[in-house]
N, C-alpha and C positions, 0 to 999 in steps of 0.2 A: 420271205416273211414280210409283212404288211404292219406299219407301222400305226399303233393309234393314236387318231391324230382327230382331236376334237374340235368343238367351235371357240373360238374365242371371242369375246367381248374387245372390239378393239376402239380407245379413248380416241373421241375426235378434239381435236383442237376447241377451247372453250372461245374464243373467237366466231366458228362455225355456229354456237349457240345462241350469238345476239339475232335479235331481231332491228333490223334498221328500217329507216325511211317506212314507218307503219304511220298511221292516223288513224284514233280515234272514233267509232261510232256507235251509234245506240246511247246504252244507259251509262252515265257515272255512277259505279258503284260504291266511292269511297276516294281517298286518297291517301298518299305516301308521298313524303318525302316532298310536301308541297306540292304534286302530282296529280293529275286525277287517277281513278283507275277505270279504264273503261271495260266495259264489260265483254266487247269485240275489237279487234284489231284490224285491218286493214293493210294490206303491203301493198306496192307500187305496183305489184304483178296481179291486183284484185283476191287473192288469196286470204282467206280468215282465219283468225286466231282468238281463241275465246281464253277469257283470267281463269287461269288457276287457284293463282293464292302469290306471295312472295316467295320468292327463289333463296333457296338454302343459302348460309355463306361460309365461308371457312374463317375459324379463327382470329386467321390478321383481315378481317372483315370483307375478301372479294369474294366473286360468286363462285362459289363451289360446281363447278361443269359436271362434276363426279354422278352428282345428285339430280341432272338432268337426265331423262328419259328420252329415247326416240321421238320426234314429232313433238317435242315441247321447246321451247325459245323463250330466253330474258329479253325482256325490253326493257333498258333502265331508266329510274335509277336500280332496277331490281326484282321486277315484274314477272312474274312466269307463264305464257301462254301456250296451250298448245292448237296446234295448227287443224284445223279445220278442212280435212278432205272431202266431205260428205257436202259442203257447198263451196266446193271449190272450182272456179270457173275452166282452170286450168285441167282439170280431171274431166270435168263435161265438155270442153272440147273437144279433146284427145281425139283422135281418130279409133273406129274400132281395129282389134287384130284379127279381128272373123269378119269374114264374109257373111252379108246377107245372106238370111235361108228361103235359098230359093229354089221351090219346088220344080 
């Protein structure tokens, strides 16, 4: 007999959620917290992350992880961005897994 055995949703560490060591580019759109917000994000690996909006928090005021999605990251003090594949220099490197078509 074959057991069912479905997907689960497994919690990562809200740690795994910050975004660190990012700068700033493009527009300021606003600020927070004495902060600017900018409108792209930049990580050390060239990597982009565009503003969301502010990151959910939990009651005794830290950031609720729960309420982050795949592909999205806090930059604090609380920022929500998410990352930016589609100009992502790291994806257009990539080597392809297929071979040239070659006739």
């Amino acid at each position: 007999m074959r057991a069912n055995v479905g997907l689960a949703r497994v919690k990562r560490d809200d740690e795994y959620s910050l975004l660190y060591q990012a700068s700033g580019i493009g527009a300021v759109i606003g600020s927070y917290r004495d902060q600017p917000i900018y409108e792209t994000l930049v990580d050390e690996f060239d990597r982009t992350y565009t503003y969301l909006g502010l990151a959910q928090r939990r009651p005794d005021g830290s950031i609720d992880g729960d309420a982050i999605a795949p592909g999205e990251y806090v930059f604090l003090p609380g920022l929500l961005y998410r990352r930016d594949h589609h100009r992502d220099p790291c994806v257009d490197a990539a080597p392809s897994l297929f071979p040239p078509n070659i006739p």
